[in-house]
PDB file with one MODEL, atoms N, CA, C and O in Angstrom:
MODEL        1
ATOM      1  N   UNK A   1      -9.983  97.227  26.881  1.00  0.00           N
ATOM      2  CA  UNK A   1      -8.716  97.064  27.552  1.00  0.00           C
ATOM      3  C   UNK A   1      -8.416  98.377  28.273  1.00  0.00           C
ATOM      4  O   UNK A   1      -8.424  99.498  27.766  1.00  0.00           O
ATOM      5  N   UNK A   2      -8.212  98.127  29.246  1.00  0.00           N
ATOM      6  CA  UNK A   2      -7.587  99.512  30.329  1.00  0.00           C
ATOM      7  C   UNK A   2      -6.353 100.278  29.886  1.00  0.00           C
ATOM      8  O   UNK A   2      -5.545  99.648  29.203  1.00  0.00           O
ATOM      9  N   UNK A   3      -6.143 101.293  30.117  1.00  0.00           N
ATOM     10  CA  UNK A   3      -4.975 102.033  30.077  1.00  0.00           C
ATOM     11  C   UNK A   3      -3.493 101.560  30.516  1.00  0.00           C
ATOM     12  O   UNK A   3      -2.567 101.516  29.706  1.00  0.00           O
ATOM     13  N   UNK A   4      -3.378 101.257  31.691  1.00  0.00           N
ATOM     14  CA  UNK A   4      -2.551 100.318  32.302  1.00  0.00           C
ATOM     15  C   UNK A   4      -1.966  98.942  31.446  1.00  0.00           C
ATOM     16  O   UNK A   4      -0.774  98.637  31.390  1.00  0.00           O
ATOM     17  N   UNK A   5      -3.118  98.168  30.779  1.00  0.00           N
ATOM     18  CA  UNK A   5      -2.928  96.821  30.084  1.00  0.00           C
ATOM     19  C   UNK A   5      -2.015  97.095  28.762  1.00  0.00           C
ATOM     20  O   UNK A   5      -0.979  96.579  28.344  1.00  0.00           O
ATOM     21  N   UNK A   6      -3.118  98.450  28.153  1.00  0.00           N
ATOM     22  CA  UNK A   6      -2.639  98.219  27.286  1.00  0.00           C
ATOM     23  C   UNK A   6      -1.560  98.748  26.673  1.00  0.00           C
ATOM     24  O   UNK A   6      -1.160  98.602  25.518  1.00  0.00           O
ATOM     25  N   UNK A   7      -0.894  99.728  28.075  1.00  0.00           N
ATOM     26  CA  UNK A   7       0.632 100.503  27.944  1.00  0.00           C
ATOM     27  C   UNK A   7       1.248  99.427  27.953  1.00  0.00           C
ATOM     28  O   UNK A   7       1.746  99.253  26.841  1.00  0.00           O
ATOM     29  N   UNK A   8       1.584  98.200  28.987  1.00  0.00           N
ATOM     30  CA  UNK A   8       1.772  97.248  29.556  1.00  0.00           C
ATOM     31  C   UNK A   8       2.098  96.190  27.801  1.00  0.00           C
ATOM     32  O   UNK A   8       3.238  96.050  27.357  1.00  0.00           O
ATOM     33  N   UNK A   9       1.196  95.767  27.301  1.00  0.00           N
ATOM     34  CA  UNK A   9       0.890  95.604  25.708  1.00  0.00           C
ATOM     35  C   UNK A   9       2.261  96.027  24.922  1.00  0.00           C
ATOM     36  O   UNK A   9       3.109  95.280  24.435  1.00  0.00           O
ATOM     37  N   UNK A  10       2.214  97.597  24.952  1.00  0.00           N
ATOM     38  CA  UNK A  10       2.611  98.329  23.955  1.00  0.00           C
ATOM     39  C   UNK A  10       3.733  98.051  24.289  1.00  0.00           C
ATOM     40  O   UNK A  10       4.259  97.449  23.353  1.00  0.00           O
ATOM     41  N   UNK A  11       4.861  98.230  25.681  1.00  0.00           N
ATOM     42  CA  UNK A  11       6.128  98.003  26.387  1.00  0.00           C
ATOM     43  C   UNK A  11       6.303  96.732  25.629  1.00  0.00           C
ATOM     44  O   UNK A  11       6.573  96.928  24.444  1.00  0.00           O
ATOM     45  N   UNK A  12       6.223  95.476  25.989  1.00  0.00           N
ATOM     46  CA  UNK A  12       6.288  94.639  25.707  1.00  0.00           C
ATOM     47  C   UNK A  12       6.757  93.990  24.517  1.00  0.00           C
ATOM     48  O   UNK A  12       7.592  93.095  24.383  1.00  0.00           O
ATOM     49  N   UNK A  13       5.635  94.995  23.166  1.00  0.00           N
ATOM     50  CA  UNK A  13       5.667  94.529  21.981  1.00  0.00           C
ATOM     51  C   UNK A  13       7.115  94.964  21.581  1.00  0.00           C
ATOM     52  O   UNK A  13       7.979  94.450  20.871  1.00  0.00           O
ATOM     53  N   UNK A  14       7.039  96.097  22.306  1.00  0.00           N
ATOM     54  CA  UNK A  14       8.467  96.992  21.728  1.00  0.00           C
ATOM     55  C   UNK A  14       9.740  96.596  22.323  1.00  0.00           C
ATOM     56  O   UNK A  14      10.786  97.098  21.913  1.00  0.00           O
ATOM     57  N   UNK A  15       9.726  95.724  23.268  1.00  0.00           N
ATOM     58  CA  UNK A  15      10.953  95.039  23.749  1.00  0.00           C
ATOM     59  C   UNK A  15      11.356  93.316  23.139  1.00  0.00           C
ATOM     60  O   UNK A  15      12.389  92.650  23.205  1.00  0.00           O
ATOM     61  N   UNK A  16      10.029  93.053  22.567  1.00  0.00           N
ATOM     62  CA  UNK A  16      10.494  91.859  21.856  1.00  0.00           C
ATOM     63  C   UNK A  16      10.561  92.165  20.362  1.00  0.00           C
ATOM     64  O   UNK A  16      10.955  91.167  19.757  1.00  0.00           O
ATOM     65  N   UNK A  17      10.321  93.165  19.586  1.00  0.00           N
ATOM     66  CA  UNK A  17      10.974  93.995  18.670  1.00  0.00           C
ATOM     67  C   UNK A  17      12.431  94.441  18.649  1.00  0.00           C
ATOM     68  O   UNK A  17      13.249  94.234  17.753  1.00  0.00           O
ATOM     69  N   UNK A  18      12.592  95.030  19.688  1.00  0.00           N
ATOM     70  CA  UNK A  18      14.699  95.052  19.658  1.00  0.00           C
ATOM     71  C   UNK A  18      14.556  93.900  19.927  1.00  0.00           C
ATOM     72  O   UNK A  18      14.013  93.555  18.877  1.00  0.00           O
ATOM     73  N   UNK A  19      14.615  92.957  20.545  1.00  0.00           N
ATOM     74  CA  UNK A  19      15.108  91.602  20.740  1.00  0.00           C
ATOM     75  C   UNK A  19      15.570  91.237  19.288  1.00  0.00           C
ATOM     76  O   UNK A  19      16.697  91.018  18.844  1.00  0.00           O
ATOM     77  N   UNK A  20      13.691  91.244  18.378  1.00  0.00           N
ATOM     78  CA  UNK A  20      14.144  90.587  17.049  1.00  0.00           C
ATOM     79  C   UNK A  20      14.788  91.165  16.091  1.00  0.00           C
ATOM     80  O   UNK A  20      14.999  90.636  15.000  1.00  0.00           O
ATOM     81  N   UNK A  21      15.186  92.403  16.453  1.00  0.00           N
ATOM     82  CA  UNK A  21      16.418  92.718  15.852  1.00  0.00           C
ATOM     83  C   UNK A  21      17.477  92.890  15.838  1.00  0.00           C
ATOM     84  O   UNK A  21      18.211  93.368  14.973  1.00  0.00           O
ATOM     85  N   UNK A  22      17.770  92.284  17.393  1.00  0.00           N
ATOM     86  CA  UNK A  22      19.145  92.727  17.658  1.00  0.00           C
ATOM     87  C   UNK A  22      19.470  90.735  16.837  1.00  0.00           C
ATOM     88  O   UNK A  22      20.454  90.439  16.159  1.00  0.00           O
ATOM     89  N   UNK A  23      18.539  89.954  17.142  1.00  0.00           N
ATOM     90  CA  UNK A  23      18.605  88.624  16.982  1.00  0.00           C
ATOM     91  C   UNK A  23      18.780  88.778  14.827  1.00  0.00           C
ATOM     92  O   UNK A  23      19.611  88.130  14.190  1.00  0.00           O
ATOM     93  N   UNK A  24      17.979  89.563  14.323  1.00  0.00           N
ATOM     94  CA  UNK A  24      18.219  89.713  12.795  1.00  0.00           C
ATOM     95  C   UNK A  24      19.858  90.064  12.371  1.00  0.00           C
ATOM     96  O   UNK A  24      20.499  89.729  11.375  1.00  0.00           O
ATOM     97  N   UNK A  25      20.306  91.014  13.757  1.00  0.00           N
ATOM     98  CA  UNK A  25      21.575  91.471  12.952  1.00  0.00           C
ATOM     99  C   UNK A  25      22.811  90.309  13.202  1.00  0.00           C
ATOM    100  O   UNK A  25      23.720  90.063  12.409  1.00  0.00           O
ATOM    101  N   UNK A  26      22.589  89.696  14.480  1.00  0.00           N
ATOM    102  CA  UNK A  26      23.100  87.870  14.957  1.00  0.00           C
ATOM    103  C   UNK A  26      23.007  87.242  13.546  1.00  0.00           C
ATOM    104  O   UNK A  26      24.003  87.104  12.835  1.00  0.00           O
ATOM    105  N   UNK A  27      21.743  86.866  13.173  1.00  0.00           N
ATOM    106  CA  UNK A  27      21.562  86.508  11.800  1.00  0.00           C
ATOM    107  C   UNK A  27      22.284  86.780  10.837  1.00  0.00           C
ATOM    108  O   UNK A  27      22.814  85.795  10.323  1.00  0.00           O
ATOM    109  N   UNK A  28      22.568  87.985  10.281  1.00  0.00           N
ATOM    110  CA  UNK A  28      23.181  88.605   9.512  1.00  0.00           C
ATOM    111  C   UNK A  28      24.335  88.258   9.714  1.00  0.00           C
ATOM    112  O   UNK A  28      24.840  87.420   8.967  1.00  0.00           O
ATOM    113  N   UNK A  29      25.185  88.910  10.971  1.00  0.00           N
ATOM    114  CA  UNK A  29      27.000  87.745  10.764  1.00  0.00           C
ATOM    115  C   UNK A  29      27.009  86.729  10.959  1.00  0.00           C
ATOM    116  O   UNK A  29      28.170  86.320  10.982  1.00  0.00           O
ATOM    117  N   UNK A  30      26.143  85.812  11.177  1.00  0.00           N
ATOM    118  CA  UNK A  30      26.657  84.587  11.117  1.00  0.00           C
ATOM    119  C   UNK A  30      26.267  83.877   9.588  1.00  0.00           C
ATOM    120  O   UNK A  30      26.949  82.926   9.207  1.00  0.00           O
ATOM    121  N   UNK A  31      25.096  84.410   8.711  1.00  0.00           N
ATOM    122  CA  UNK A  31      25.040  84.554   7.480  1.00  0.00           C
ATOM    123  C   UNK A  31      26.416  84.585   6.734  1.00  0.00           C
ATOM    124  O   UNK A  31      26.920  83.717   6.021  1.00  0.00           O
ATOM    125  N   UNK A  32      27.071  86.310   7.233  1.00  0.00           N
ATOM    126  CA  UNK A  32      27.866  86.509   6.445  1.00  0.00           C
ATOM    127  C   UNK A  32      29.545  85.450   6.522  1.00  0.00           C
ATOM    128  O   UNK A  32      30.424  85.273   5.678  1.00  0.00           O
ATOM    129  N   UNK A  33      29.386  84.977   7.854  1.00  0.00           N
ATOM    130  CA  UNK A  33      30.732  83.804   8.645  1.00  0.00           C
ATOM    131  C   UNK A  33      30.442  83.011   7.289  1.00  0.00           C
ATOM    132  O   UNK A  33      31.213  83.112   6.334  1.00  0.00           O
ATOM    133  N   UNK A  34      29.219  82.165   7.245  1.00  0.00           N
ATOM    134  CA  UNK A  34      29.163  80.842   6.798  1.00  0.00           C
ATOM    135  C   UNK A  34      29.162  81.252   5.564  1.00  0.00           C
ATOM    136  O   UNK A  34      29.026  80.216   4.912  1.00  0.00           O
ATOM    137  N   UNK A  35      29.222  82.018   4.936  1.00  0.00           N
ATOM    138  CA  UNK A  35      29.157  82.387   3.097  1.00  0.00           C
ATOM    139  C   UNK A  35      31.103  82.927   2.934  1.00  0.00           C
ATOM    140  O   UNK A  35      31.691  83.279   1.912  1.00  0.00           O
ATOM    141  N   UNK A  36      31.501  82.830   3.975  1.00  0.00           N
ATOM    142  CA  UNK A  36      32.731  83.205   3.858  1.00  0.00           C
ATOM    143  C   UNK A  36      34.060  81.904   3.974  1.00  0.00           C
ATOM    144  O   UNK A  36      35.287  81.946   3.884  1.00  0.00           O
ATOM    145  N   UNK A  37      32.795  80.526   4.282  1.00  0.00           N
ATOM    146  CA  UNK A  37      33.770  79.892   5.081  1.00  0.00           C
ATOM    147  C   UNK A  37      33.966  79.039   3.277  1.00  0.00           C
ATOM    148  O   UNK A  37      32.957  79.087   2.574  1.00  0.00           O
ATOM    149  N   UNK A  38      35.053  78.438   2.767  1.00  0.00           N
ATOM    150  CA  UNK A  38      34.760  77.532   1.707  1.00  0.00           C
ATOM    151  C   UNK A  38      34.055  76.876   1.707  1.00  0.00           C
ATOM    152  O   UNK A  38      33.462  76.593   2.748  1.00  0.00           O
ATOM    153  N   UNK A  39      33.767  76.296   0.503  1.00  0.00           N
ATOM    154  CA  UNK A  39      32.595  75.172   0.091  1.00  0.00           C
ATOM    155  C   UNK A  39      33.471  74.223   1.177  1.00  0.00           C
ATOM    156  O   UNK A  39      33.124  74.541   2.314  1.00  0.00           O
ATOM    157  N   UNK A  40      34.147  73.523   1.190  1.00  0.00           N
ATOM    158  CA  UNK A  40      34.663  72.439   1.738  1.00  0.00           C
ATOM    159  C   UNK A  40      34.258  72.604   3.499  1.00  0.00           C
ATOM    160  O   UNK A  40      33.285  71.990   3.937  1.00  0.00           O
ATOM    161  N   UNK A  41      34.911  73.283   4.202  1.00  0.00           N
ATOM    162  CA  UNK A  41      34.690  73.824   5.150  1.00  0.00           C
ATOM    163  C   UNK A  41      33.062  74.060   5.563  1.00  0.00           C
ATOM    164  O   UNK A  41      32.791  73.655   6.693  1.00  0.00           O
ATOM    165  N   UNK A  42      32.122  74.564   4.921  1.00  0.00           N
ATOM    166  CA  UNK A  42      30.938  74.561   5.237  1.00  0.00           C
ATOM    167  C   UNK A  42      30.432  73.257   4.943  1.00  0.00           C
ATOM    168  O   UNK A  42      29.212  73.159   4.812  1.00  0.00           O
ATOM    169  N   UNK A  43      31.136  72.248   4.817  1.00  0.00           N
ATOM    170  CA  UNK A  43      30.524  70.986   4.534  1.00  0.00           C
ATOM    171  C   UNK A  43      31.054  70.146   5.393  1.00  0.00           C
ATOM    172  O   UNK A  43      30.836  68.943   5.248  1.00  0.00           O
ATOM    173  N   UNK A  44      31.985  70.691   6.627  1.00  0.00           N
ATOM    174  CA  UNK A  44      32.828  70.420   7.644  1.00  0.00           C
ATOM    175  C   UNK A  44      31.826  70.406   9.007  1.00  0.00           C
ATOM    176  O   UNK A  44      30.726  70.930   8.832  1.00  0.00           O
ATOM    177  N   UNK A  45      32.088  69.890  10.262  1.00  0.00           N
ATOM    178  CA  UNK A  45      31.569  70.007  10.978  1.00  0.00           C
ATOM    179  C   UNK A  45      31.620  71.391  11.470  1.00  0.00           C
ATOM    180  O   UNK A  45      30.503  71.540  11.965  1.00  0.00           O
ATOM    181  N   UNK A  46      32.086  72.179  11.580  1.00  0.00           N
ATOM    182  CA  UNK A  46      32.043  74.030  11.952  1.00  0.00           C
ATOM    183  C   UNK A  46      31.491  74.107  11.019  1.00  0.00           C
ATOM    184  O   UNK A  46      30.449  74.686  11.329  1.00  0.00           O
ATOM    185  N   UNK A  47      31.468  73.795   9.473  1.00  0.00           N
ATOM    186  CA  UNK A  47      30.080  74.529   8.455  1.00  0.00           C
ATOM    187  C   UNK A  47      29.026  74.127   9.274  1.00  0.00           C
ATOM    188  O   UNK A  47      28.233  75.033   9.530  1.00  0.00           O
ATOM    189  N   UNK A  48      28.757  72.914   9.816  1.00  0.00           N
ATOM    190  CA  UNK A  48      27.091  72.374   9.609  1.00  0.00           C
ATOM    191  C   UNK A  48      26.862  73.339  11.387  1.00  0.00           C
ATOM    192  O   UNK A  48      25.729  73.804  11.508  1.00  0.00           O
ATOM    193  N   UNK A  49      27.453  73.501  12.136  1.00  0.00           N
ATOM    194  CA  UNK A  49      27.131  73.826  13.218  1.00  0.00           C
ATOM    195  C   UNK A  49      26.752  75.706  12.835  1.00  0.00           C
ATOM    196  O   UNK A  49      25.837  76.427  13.233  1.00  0.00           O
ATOM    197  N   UNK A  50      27.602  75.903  12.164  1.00  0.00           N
ATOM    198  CA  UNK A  50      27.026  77.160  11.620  1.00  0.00           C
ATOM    199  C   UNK A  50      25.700  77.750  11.199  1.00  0.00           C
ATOM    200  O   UNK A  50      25.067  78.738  11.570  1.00  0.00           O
ATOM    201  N   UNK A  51      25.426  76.478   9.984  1.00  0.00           N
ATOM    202  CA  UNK A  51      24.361  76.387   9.468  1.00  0.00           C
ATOM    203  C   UNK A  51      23.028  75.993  10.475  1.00  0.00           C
ATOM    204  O   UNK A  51      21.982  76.635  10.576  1.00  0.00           O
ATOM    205  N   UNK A  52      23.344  74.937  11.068  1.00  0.00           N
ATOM    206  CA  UNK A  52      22.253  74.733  12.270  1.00  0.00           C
ATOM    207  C   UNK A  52      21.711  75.971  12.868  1.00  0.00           C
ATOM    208  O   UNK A  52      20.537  76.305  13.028  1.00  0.00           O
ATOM    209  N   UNK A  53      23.137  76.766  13.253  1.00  0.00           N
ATOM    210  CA  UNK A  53      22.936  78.229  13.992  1.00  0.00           C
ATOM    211  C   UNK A  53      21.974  79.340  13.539  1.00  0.00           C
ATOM    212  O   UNK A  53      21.372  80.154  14.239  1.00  0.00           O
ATOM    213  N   UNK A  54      21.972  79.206  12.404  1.00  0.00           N
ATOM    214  CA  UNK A  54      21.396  80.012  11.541  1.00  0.00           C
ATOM    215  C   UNK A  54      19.310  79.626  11.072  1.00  0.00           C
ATOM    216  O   UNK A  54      18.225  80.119  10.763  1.00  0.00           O
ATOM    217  N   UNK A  55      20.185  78.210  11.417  1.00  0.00           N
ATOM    218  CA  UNK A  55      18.375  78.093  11.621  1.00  0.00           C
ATOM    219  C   UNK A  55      17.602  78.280  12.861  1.00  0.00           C
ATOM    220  O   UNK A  55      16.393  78.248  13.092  1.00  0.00           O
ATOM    221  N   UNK A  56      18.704  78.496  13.636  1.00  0.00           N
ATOM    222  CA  UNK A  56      18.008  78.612  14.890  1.00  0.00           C
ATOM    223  C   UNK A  56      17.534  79.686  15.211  1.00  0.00           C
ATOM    224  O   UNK A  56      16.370  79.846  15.576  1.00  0.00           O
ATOM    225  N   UNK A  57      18.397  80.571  15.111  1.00  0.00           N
ATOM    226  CA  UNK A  57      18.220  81.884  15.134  1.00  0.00           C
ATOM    227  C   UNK A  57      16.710  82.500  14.284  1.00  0.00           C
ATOM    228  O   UNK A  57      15.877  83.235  14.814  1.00  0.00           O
ATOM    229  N   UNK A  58      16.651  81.923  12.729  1.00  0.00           N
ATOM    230  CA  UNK A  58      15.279  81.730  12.082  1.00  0.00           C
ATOM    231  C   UNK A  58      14.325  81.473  12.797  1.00  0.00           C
ATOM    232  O   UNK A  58      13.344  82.217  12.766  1.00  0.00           O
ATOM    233  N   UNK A  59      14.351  80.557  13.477  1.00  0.00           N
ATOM    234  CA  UNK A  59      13.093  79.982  14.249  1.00  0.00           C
ATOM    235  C   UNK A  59      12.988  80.755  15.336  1.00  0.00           C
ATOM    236  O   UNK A  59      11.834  80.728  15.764  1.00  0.00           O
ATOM    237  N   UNK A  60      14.039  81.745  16.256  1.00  0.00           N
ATOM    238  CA  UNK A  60      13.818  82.269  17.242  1.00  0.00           C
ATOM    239  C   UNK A  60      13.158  83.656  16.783  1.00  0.00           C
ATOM    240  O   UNK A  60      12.306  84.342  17.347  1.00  0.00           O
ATOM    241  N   UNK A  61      13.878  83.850  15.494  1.00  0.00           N
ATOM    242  CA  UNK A  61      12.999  85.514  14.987  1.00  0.00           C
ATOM    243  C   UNK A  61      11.120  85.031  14.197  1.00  0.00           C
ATOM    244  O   UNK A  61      10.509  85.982  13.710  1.00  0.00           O
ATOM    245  N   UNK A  62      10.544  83.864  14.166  1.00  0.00           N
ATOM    246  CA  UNK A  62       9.672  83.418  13.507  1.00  0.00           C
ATOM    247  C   UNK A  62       8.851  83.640  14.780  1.00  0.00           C
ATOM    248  O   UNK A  62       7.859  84.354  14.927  1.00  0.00           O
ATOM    249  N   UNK A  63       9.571  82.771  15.776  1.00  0.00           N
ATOM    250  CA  UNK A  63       8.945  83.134  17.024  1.00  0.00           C
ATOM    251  C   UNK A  63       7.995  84.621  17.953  1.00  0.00           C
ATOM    252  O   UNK A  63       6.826  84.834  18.273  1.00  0.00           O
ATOM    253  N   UNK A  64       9.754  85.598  18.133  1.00  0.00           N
ATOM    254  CA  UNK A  64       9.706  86.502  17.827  1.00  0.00           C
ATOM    255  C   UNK A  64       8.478  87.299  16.889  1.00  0.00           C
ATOM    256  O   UNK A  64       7.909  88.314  17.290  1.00  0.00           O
ATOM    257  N   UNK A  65       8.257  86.785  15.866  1.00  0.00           N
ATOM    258  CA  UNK A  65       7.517  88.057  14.681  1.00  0.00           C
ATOM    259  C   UNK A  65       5.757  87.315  15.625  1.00  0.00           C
ATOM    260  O   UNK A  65       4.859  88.129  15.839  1.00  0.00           O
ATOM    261  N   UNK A  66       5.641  86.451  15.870  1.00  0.00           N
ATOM    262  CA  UNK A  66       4.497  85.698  15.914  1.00  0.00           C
ATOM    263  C   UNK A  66       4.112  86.448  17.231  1.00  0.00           C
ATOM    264  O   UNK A  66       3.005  86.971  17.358  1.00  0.00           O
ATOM    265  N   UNK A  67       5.009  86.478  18.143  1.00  0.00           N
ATOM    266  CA  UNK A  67       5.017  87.138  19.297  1.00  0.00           C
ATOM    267  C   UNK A  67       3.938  88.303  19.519  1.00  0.00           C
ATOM    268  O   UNK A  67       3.050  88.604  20.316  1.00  0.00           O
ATOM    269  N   UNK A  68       4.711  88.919  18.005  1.00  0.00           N
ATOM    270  CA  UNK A  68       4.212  90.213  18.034  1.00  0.00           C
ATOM    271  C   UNK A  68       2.827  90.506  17.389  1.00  0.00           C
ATOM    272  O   UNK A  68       2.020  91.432  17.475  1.00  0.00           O
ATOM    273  N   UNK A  69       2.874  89.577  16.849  1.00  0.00           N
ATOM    274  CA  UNK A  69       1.439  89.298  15.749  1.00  0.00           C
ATOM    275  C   UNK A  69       0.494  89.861  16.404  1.00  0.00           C
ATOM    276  O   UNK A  69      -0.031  90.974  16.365  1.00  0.00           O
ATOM    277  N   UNK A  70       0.263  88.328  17.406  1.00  0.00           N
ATOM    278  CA  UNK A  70      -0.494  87.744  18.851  1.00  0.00           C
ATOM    279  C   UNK A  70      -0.554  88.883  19.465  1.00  0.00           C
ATOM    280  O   UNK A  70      -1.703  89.094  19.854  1.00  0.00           O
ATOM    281  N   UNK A  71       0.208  89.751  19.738  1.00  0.00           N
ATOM    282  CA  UNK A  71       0.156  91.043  20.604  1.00  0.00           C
ATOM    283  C   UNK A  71      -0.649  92.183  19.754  1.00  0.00           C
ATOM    284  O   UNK A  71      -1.515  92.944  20.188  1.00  0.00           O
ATOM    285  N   UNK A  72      -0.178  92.103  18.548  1.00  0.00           N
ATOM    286  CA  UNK A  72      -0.993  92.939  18.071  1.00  0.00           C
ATOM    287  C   UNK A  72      -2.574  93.156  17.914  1.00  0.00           C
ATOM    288  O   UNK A  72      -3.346  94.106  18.046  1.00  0.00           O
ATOM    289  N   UNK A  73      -2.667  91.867  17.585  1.00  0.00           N
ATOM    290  CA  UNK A  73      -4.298  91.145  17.629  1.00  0.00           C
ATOM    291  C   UNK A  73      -5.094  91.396  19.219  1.00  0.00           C
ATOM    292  O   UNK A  73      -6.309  91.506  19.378  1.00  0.00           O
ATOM    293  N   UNK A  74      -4.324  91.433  20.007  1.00  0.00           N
ATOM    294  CA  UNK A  74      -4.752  91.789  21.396  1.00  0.00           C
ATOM    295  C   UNK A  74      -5.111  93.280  21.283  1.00  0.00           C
ATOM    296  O   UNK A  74      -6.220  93.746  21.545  1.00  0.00           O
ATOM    297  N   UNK A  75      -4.013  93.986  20.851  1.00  0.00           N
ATOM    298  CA  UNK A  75      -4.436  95.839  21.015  1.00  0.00           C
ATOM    299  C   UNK A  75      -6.172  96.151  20.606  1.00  0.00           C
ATOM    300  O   UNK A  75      -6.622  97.296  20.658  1.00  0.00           O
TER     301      UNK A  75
ENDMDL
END
Protein backbone atom coordinates (compact mmCIF):
# COMPACT_ATOMS: atom_id res chain seq x y z
CA UNK A 1 0.00 0.00 0.00
CA UNK A 2 1.37 3.51 -0.89
CA UNK A 3 1.93 6.27 1.40
CA UNK A 4 -0.85 8.39 0.16
CA UNK A 5 -3.51 5.22 0.60
CA UNK A 6 -2.55 4.44 3.49
CA UNK A 7 -2.55 8.06 5.28
CA UNK A 8 -5.86 8.25 3.41
CA UNK A 9 -6.72 4.66 5.56
CA UNK A 10 -5.49 6.05 8.72
CA UNK A 11 -7.76 9.66 8.30
CA UNK A 12 -10.61 7.81 7.79
CA UNK A 13 -10.36 5.18 10.49
CA UNK A 14 -9.96 8.04 12.86
CA UNK A 15 -12.97 9.97 11.73
CA UNK A 16 -15.32 7.09 11.98
CA UNK A 17 -13.87 6.55 15.52
CA UNK A 18 -15.14 10.10 16.84
CA UNK A 19 -18.19 9.40 14.99
CA UNK A 20 -18.49 6.14 17.19
CA UNK A 21 -18.06 7.95 19.96
CA UNK A 22 -19.60 10.82 19.79
CA UNK A 23 -22.66 8.16 18.69
CA UNK A 24 -21.57 5.97 22.28
CA UNK A 25 -22.05 9.12 24.34
CA UNK A 26 -25.87 9.64 22.22
CA UNK A 27 -26.12 6.14 23.59
CA UNK A 28 -25.34 6.86 26.93
CA UNK A 29 -28.23 9.74 27.43
CA UNK A 30 -30.62 8.25 25.92
CA UNK A 31 -29.74 5.04 28.09
CA UNK A 32 -29.76 7.23 30.94
CA UNK A 33 -33.61 9.17 29.59
CA UNK A 34 -35.15 5.67 29.35
CA UNK A 35 -33.90 4.23 32.88
CA UNK A 36 -35.28 7.43 34.23
CA UNK A 37 -38.58 7.30 32.61
CA UNK A 38 -41.10 4.90 35.02
CA UNK A 39 -41.80 1.42 34.51
CA UNK A 40 -45.21 2.49 33.23
CA UNK A 41 -44.07 5.14 30.94
CA UNK A 42 -41.32 3.03 29.34
CA UNK A 43 -44.01 0.68 28.50
CA UNK A 44 -45.78 3.77 26.88
CA UNK A 45 -45.37 4.68 23.43
CA UNK A 46 -42.35 7.43 24.22
CA UNK A 47 -40.83 4.32 26.30
CA UNK A 48 -40.87 1.99 23.22
CA UNK A 49 -39.69 4.80 20.79
CA UNK A 50 -36.91 5.34 23.17
CA UNK A 51 -36.02 1.95 23.40
CA UNK A 52 -36.15 1.41 19.56
CA UNK A 53 -33.67 4.49 19.66
CA UNK A 54 -31.34 2.86 21.53
CA UNK A 55 -31.18 0.00 19.38
CA UNK A 56 -30.52 1.90 16.73
CA UNK A 57 -27.96 3.70 17.74
CA UNK A 58 -26.42 -0.11 18.77
CA UNK A 59 -26.58 -1.12 15.38
CA UNK A 60 -25.11 2.17 14.06
CA UNK A 61 -21.99 1.82 16.61
CA UNK A 62 -21.81 -2.24 15.52
CA UNK A 63 -21.60 -0.81 12.22
CA UNK A 64 -19.28 1.73 13.07
CA UNK A 65 -16.77 -0.84 15.12
CA UNK A 66 -16.96 -3.23 11.88
CA UNK A 67 -16.06 -0.25 9.87
CA UNK A 68 -13.09 -0.09 11.55
CA UNK A 69 -12.25 -3.70 11.79
CA UNK A 70 -12.40 -3.90 7.82
CA UNK A 71 -10.06 -0.92 7.82
CA UNK A 72 -7.87 -2.28 9.98
CA UNK A 73 -7.44 -5.58 8.16
CA UNK A 74 -6.63 -3.39 5.10
CA UNK A 75 -3.50 -1.52 6.93
Amino acid sequence: MNRNRREAFIDLRNRIEGLKDELDALKDEQQEYFDNMTESLQEEEKGQAAEETLGNLQSAIDSLNSAINNLDQIE
